[in-house]
C-alpha positions in Angstrom: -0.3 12.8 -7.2 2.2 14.7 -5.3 0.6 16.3 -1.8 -2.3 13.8 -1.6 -2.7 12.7 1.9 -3.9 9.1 2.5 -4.1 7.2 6.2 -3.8 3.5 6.6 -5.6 2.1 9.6 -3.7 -0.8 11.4 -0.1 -1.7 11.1 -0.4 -5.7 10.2 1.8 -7.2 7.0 -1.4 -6.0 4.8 -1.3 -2.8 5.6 2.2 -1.6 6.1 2.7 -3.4 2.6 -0.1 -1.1 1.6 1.1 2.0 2.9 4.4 1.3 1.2 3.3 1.2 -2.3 0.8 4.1 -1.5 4.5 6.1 -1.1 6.0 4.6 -3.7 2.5 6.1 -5.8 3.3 9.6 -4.2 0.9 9.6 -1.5 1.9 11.1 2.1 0.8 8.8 3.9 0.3 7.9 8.2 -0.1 4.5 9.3 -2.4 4.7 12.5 -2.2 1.6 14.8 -4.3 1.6 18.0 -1.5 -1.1 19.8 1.5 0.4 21.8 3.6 -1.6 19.0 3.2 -2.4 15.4 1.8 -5.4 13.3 -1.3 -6.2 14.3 -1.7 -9.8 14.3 2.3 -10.1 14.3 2.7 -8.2 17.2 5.9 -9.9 19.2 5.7 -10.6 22.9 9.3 -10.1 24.8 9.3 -11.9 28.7 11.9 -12.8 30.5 14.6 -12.6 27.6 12.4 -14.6 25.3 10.9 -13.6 22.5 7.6 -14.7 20.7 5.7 -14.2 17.5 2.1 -13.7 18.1 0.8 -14.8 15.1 2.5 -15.7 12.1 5.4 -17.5 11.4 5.3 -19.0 7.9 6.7 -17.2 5.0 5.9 -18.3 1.5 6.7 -16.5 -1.7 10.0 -14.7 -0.5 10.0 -12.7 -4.0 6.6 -10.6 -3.0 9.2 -9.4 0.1 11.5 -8.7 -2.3 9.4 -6.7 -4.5 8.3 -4.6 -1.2 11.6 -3.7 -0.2 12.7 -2.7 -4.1 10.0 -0.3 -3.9 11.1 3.7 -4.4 9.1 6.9 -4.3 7.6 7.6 -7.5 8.3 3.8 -9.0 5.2 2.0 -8.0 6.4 -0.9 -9.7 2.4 -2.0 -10.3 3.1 -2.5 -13.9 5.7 -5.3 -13.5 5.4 -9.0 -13.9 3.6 -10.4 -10.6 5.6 -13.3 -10.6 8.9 -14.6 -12.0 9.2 -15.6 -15.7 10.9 -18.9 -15.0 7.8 -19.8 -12.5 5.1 -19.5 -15.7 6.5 -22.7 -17.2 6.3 -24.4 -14.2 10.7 -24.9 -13.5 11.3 -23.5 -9.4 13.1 -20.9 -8.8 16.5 -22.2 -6.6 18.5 -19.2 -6.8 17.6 -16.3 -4.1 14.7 -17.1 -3.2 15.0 -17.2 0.6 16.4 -13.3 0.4 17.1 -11.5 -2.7 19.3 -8.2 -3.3 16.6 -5.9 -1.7 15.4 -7.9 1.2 18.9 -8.8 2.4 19.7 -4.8 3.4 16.7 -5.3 5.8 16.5 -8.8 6.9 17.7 -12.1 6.9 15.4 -14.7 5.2 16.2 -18.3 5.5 14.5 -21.8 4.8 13.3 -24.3 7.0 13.4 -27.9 6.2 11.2 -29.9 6.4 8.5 -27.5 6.2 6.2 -29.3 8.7 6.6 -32.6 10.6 3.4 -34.0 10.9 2.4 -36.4 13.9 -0.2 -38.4 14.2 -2.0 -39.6 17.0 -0.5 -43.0 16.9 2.7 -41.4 17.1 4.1 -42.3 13.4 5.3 -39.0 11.7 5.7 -37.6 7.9 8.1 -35.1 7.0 6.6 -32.7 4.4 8.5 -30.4 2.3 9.0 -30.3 -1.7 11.6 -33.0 -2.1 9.1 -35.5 -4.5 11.3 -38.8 -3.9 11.2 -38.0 0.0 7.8 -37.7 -0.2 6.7 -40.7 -2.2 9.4 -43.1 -0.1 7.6 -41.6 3.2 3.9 -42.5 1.6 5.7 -45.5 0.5 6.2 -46.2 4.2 2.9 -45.5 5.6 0.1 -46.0 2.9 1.7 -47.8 -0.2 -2.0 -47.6 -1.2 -1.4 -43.8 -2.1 1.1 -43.8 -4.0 -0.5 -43.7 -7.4 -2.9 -41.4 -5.6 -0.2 -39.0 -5.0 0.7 -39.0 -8.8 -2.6 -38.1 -9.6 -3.0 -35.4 -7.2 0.0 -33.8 -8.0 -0.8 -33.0 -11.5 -4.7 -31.7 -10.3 -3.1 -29.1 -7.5 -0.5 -27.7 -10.4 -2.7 -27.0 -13.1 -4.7 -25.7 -10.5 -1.7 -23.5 -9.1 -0.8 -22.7 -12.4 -4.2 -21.0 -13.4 -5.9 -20.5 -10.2 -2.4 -18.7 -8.2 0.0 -17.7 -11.1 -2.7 -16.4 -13.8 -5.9 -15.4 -11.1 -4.0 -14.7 -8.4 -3.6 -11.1 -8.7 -7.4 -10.4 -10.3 -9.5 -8.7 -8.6 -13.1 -9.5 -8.6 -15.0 -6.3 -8.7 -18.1 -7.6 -10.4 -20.1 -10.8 -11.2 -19.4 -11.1 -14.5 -15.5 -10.9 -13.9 -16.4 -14.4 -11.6 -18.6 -15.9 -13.9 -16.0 -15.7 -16.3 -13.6 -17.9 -14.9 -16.3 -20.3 -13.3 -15.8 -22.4 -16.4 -12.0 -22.9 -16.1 -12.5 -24.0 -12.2 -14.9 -26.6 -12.6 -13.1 -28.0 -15.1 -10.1 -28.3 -12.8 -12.5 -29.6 -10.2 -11.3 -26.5 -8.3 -14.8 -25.2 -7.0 -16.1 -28.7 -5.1 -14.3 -28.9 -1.5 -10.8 -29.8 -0.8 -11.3 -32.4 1.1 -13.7 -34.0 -1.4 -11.0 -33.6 -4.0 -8.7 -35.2 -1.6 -10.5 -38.4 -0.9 -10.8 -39.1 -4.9 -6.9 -39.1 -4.4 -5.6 -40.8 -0.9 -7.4 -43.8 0.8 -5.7 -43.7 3.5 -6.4 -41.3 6.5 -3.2 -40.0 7.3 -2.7 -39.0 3.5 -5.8 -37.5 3.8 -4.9 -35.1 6.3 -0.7 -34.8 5.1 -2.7 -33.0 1.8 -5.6 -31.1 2.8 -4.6 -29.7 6.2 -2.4 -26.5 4.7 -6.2 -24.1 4.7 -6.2 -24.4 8.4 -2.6 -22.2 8.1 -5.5 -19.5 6.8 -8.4 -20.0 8.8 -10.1 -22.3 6.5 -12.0 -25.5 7.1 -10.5 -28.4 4.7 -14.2 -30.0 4.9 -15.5 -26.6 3.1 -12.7 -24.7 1.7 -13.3 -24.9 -2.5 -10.7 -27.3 -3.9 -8.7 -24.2 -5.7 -6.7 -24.2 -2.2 -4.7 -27.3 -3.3 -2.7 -24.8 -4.8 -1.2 -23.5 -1.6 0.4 -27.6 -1.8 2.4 -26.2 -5.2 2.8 -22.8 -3.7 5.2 -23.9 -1.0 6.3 -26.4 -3.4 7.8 -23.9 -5.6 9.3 -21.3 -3.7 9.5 -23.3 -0.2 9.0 -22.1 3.6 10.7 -19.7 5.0 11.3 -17.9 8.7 13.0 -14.5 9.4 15.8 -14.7 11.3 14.8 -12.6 15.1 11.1 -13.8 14.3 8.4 -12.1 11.8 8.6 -9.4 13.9 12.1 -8.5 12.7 10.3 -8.6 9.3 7.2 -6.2 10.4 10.2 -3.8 11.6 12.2 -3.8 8.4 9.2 -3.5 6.2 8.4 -0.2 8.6 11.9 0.9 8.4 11.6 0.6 4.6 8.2 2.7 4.7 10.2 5.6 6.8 13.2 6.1 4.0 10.1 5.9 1.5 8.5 8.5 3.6 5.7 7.4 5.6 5.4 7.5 9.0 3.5 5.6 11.4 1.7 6.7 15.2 1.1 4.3 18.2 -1.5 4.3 20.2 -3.6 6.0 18.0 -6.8 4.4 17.8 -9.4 5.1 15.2 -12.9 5.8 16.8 -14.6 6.8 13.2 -14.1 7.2 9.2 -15.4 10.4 8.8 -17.9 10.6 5.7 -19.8 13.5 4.3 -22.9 13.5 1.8 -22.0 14.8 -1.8 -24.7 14.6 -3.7 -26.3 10.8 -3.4 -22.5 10.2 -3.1 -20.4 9.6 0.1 -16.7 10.3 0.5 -14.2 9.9 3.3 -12.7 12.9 4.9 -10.4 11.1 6.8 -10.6 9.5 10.3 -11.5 11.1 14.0 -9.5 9.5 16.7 -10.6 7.8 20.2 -8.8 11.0 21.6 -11.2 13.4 19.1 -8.4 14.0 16.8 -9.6 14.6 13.6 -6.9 13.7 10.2 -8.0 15.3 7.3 -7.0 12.7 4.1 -7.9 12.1 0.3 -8.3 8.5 1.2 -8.6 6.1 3.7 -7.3 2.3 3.5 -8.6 0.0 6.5 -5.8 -2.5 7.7 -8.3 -3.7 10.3 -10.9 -6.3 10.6 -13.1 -6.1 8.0 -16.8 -6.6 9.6 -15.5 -4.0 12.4 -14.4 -1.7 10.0 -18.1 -1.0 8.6 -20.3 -2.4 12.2 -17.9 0.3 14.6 -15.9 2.4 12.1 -18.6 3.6 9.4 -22.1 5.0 10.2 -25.2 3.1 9.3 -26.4 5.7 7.5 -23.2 5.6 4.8 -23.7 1.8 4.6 -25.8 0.9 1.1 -24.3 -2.5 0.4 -22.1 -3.4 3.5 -25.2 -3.1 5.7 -25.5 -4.9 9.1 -27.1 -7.9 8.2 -24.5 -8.7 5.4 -21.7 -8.1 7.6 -23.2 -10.4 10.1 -23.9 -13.0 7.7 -21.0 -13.4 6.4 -19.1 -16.5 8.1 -15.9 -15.7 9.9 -13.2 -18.1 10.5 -12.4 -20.3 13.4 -10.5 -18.7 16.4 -7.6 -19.5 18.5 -5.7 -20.6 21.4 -2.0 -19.6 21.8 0.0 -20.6 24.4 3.7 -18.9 24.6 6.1 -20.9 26.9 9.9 -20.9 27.3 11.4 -24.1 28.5 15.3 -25.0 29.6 17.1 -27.6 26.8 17.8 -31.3 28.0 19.9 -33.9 26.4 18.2 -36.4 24.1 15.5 -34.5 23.6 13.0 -36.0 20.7 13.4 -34.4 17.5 11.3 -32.0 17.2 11.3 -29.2 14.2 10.8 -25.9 13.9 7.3 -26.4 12.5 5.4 -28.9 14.2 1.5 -30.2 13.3 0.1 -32.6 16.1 -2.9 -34.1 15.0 -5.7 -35.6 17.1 -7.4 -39.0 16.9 -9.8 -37.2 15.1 -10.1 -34.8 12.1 -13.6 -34.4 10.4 -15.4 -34.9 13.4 -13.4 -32.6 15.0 -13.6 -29.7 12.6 -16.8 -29.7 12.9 -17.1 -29.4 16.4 -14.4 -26.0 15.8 -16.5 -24.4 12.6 -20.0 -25.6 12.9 -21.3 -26.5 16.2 -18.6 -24.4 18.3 -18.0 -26.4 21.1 -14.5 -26.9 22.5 -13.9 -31.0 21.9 -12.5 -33.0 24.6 -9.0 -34.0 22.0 -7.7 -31.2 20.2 -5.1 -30.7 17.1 -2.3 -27.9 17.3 0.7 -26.3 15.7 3.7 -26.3 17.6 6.1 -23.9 16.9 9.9 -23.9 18.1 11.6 -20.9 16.3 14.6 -21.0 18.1 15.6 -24.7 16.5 16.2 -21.6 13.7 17.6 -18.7 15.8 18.2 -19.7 19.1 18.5 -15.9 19.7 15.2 -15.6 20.4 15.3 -17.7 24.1 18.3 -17.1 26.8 20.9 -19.5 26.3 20.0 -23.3 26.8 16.6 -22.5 26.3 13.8 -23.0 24.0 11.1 -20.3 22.9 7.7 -22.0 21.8 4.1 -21.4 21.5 1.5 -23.4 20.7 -1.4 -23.1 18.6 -4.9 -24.9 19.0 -7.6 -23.9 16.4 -10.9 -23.3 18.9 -14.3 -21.7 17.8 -15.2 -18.3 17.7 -16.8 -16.3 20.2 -20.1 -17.1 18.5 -20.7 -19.9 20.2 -21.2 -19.7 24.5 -17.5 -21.4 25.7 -17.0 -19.3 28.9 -13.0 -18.4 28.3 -12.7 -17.0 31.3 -13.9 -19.8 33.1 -12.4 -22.3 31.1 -8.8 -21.2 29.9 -6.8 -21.7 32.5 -7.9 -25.4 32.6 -7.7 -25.9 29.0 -4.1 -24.8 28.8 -2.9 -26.9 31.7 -4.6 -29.8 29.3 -2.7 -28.9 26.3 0.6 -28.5 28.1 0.1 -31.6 29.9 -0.6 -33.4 26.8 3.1 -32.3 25.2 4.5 -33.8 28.4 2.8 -36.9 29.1 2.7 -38.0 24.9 6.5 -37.4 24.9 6.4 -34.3 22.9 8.7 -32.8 25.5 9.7 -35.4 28.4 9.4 -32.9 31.3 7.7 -29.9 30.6 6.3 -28.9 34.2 9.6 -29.1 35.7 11.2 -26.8 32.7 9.3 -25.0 32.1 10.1 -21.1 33.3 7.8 -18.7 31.6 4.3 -19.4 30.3 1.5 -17.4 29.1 -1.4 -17.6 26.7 -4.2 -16.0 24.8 -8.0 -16.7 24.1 -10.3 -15.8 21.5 -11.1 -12.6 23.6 -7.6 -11.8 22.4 -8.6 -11.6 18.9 -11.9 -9.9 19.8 -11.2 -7.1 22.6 -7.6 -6.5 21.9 -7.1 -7.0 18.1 -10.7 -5.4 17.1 -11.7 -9.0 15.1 -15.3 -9.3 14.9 -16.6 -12.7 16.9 -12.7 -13.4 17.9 -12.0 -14.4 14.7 -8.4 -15.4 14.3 -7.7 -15.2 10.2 -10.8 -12.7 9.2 -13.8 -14.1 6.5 -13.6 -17.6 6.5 -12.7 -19.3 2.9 -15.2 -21.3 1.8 -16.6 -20.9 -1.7 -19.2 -18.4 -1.0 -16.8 -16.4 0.5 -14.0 -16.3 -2.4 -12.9 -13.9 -5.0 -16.7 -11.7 -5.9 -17.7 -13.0 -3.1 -15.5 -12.4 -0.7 -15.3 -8.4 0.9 -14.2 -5.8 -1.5 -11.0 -3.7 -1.7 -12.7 -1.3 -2.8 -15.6 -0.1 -0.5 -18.9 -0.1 -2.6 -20.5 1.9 0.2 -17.4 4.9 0.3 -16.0 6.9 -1.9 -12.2 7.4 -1.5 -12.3 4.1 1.5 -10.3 0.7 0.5 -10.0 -2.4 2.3 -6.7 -4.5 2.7 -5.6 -7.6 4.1 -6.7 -11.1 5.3 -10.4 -10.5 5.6 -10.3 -8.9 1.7 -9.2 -10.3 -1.5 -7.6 -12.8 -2.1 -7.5 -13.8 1.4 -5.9 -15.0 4.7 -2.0 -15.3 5.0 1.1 -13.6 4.7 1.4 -13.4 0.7 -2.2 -13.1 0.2 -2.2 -10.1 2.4 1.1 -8.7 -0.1 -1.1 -9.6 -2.7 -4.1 -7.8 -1.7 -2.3 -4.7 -0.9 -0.5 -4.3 -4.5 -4.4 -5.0 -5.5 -5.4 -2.1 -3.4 -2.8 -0.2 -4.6 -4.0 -0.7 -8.1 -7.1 -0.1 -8.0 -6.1 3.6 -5.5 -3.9 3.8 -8.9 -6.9 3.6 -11.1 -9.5 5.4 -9.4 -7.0 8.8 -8.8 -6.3 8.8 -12.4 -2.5 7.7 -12.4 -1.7 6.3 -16.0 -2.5 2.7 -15.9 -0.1 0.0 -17.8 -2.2 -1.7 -20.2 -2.0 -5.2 -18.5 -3.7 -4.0 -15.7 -7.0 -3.3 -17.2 -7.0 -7.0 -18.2 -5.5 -8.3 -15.1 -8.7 -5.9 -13.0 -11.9 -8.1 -14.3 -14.7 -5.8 -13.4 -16.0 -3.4 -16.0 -17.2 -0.9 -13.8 -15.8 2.5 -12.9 -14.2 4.5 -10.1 -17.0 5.3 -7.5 -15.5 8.5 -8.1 -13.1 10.8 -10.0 -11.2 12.4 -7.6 -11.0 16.0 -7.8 -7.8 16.9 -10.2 -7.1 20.3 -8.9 
C-alpha cells in the first residue's frame, strides 16, 4: 500500500504505537498532536531542574516495547506470535525482559522491586511483587487467616490470565456473536461477576482484600464493579514484572517517536484537530482526512483517533455522519473516575522512612470510599493515593540531594458539581499535609521547594477527555470487549479508534495492544494479505465497512 496517506490524531503511547506499525504497513503517515509536546497523557513536566511524569509510570509487559521498537518498514510483524512461547505453558520469562536487543538502542528499561508498597491506614505495610514465599510469609504476618485463601486465588487469576490475557487478549470484538462465544468460558472461570466479589470468596481479611483487588484502579476501574477477568492483571505483573524507564516514561514516549522518524513518520505540534472531514458516498461515509483549528485541511486515506473517545465523535465528527455512535450513546456510556496530581520536589534528609519508588496509601476506608469517587461524586473527607518517587530509580530526574514526586488521588469526574477551582488549592494543602503529619515524609513544608498540581479540568480542558475523565471508558462489564467502543468506527468509513478508551482498554500494554489491533484490522480492511491466524484471532464475521479503492 505504498503512497497511502494516513493521520493519527494525538501523540499518547496508543497512538504513536499506532502510527508506528501503520509505517511499518507502508502507510505515510503524520501524527498530529494539539500540545506544544508529545504524549498525551504522558506528557513530562520540567521546573526547576526537576522532572515529572504526568501520567503514567508503570510498565508491564516489556516484550510489547520490544516488538515496537523491532518494527521495520514493510515488516508489519502482525502475523507473529503475540506473546512468547515459553509464557503459553505458564513458566516466566527471566531473561530480557526488562529491555531486549531492540529496546536497548532506544532506552533503558529496568525493574523495580517491590512493585508496590502498600500502607495501610494503621500504618502496617505489605510489600507486593511476584516473589510467592515473600508474599505468603507477609500474609502470614498480617492475616494467617488468608493464607489458604491466597492458594486458592492464585490458581482462579491464572487460569483466568491464561485464557482471558494470553488467548483473548489480542481478539477483537467486532460483533455479538464473537462475545457470546466466549461468555461460556468466563463464567466458568467466574471471570464475569465483580472483582471484588471474587475477592471476598478468597481473603477474610480486609487488608488482603484490598492487597488483591486494588491493581483496576492503576486503569481507571472501580474494584466494586470491574468484572472479575481483571484478576488477571495480578498474573500479568506476575509474569513479566514492573518496570520504569530510566529519565521517566517520557524518555520512552521520545524513543518510541525517534523510532517512528527512522521508520518514516513524522509528527506536528501544536496542531490541533478542529474536524474529521467526511463526505457522503452513496448511503456510505468516508473520511477525507482532518481540517485543523487553523483551517488547514490534510487530505488522507485514513484517519486513526489517538484522542478521547466520546470527544472524538461529540466535537470531532458531525451529527449528521453519526448512525451508531450517536449523542445519547456516547453520553451514556460511563467514564472513569478522575484525578488529582500533585508534582512536588523536596530536599533529602537523613533517616528518612523507607519509602519506594511505588507507593499505595490507603485510607481508613475503601468501599465506602469508592463509592463516594464512582457513584455519588463527591470529594470524601479521607482520601487514598499513589505516591510516586521516581528518583529512588534515577535520581537524575531531581537536582542533586533532592527528591522528584507526585502524588496521585483518584477524585470524581467533572460530572458531579465539586467547584475545583474553589476547592483545589485547599484540598492539596490537605493531602500534603497528610504525608507530613502521618510520617510519610517528616518535614515536608519546610522542604519542600517546588510544588504544583492538576485537577480534573486538567483532563477535560487541556487533554480533550470528555467529563475529565482520567483513564477514558470506565471497565466495568458492560463496558468490555463488544461492549466497549470500537476500533473500528461503525459510523466512518476509513476512521479507527486507538487507545485507552477502545479495546481492550486502559493502560500502557493495553493501549500497545489495541494499536497492533488497529493495525490489523487497517491491515484487513485495505486488502493487505492477511496470515491465516488472524482471521481466527479477529472474532467478528462481518466485513470491511468498505473496500478501499485499489487504484
Amino acid at each position: 500500500m505504498p503512497g497511502r496517506k494516513a493521520i493519527v490524531i494525538g501523540s499518547g503511547i496508543g497512538g504513536i504505537a499506532c502510527a508506528m506499525r501503520l509505517q511499518s504497513l507502508g502507510f505515510d503517515s503524520v501524527i498530529l498532536e494539539k500540545l506544544d509536546g508529545p504524549g498525551g497523557r504522558a506528557y513530562v513536566r520540567r521546573a526547576e531542574g526537576f522532572t515529572f511524569d504526568m501520567g503514567p509510570t508503570v510498565l508491564t509487559v516489556p516484550h510489547f516495547i520490544e516488538e515496537l521498537f523491532s518494527l521495520e518498514r514493510g515488516k508489519p510483524r502482525l502475523d507473529e506470535p503475540d506473546f512468547p512461547a515459553a509464557v503459553l505453558d505458564g513458566q516466566r520469562i527471566m531473561s530480557g525482559i526488562s529491555g531486549g536487543e531492540h529496546t536497548s538502542r532506544y532506552v533503558e528499561i529496568r525493574p523495580v522491586l517491590p512493585f508496590y508498597r502498600i500502607y495501610f491506614d494503621d500504618g502496617t505495610y505489605f510489600d507486593y511483587d511476584a516473589d510467592p514465599e515473600r508474599v505468603r510469609a507477609q500474609i502470614a504476618r498480617l492475616a494467617p487467616e488468608d493464607l489458604d485463601g491466597y492458594e486458592r486465588f492464585h490458581e482462579a487469576a491464572r487460569a483466568i490470565f491464561q485464557r482471558g490475557f494470553l488467548e483473548l487478549g489480542y481478539t477483537y470484538f467486532g460483533s455479538v456473536q464473537s462475545m457470546v462465544r466466549v461468555v461460556p468460558d468466563l463464567l466458568k472461570l467466574g471471570a464475569i461477576q465483580p472483582l471484588f466479589s471474587l475477592i471476598k470468596k478468597f481473603f477474610k481479611s480486609d487488608k488482603m482484600r484490598q492487597v488483591f483487588s486494588f491493581e483496576p484502579l492503576l486503569i481507571g476501574g472501580n474494584p466494586l464493579k470491574v468484572p472479575a477477568i481483571y484478576a488477571m492483571i495480578h498474573f500479568v505483573e506476575k509474569t513479566w514484572g514492573v518496570h520504569f524507564a530510566m529519565g521517566g516514561t517520557g524518555a520512552l514516549v521520545a524513543a518510541l517517536l525517534r523510532k517512528y522518524e527512522e521508520l518514516g513518520g513524522s509528527i506536528r505540534l501544536n496542531a490541533e484537530v478542529r474536524r474529521i472531514d467526511v463526505e457522503k458516498r452513496g448511503r456510505k461515509r468516508v473520511t477525507t482526512g482532518v481540517t485543523l483549528a487553523s483551517g488547514e485541511h490534510i487530505k488522507a486515506d485514513l484517519v486513526v483517533s489517538n484522542a478521547d473517545y466520546a470527544n472524538t465523535y461529540l466535537r470531532l465528527v458531525d451529527k449528521e455522519h453519526r448512525r451508531v455512535n450517536r449523542d445519547a450513546l456516547v453520553k451514556f456510556r460511563k467514564q472513569s473516575m478522575s484525578l488529582l496530581v500533585i508534582f512536588f520536589g523536596y530536599k533529602k534528609r537523613e533517616g528518612d522512612p523507607d519509602l519506594q519508588h511505588h507507593n499505595i496509601i490507603l485510607g481508613p476506608r475503601y468501599e465506602e470510599l469508592l463509592t463516594d469517587i464512582f457513584e455519588r461524586k463527591i470529594l470524601a473527607e479521607d482520601f487514598s493515593q499513589y505516591l510516586h518517587i521516581p528518583t529512588m530509580t534515577d535520581p537524575s530526574l531531581a537536582p542533586a540531594g533532592h527528591h522528584a514526586a507526585y502524588t496521585l488521588v483518584p477524585v470524581p469526574n467533572t460530572l458531579g458539581d465539586i467547584d475545583w477551582d474553589r476547592v483545589g488549592e485547599k484540598f492539596v494543602d490537605r493531602v500534603m499535609k497528610f504525608l507530613e503529619e502521618r510520617g510519610y515524609i517528616p518535614g515536608l513544608g519546610e522542604r519542600v521547594v517546588y510544588r504544583s498540581f492538576i485537577t480534573p479540568k486538567y483532563f477535560e480542558d487541556t487533554l480533550g477527555a470528555y467529563a475529565g475523565n482520567g483513564f477514558g471508558v470506565e471497565p466495568r462489564l458492560t463496558q468490555t470487549a463488544f461492549f466497549r467502543p470500537h476500533n473500528r468506527s461503525e459510523d466512518v468509513t476509513n476512521l479507527y479508534l486507538v487507545g485507552q478508551g477502545t479495546q481492550p482498554g486502559g493502560g500502557t500494554p493495553s493501549v500497545m495492544m489495541s494499536a497492533k489491533m488497529t493495525a490489523r484490522e487497517i491491515e484487513r480492511d485495505f486488502g493487505a494479505a492477511v496470515h491465516p491466524r488472524h482471521d481466527e484471532r479477529r472474532t467478528t464475521g462481518d466485513a470491511p465497512a468498505e473496500a478501499p479503492d485499489p487504484r
